[in-house]
LODREN-29301 format. One line per 5 residues: their letters; for each residue x, y, z of C-alpha. Coordinates in pm, 1 decimal. Layout:
BEGIN
a> X,Y,Z  ...
//
This chain:
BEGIN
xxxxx> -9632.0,-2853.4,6724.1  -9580.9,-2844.0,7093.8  -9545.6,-3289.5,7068.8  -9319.6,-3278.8,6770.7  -9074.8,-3102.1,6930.4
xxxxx> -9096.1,-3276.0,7253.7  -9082.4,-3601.1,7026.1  -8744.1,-3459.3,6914.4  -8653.2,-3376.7,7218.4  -8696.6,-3738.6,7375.6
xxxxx> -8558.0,-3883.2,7020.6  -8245.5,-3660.3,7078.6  -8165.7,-3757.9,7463.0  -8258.3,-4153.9,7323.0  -7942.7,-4072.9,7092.3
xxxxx> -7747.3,-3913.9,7326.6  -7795.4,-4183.5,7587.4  -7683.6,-4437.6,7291.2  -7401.4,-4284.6,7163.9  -7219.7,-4234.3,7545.5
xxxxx> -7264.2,-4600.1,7631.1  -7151.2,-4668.7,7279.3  -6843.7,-4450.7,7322.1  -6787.3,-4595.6,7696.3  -6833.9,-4950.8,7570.1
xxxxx> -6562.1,-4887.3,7310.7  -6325.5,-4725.0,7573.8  -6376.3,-5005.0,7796.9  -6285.7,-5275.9,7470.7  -5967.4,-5102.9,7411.2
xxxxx> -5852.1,-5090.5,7721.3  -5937.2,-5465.3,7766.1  -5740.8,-5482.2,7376.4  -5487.1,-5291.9,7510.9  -5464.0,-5534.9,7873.1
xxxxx> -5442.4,-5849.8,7650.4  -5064.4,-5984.8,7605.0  -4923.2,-5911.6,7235.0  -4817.8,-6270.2,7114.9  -4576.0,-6167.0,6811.8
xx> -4577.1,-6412.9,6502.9  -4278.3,-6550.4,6470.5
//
């Protein structure tokens, strides 16, 4: 019992961990969208 939840425990940091570099990675795109020069088609 004891190693499932400390199994969880690691699985949940592991997801954590992934989703703030996922949600910093996507910050950082934007603002490197939102950098880029807007070209209008004309």
């Amino acid at each position: 019992m004891y190693v499932n939840v400390q199994y969880i425990g690691v699985a949940m940091q592991k997801l954590k961990i992934t989703g703030l570099s996922l949600i910093i990675s996507g910050l950082l795109m934007a603002q490197a969208h939102a950098a880029e020069p807007v070209y209008p088609d004309q």
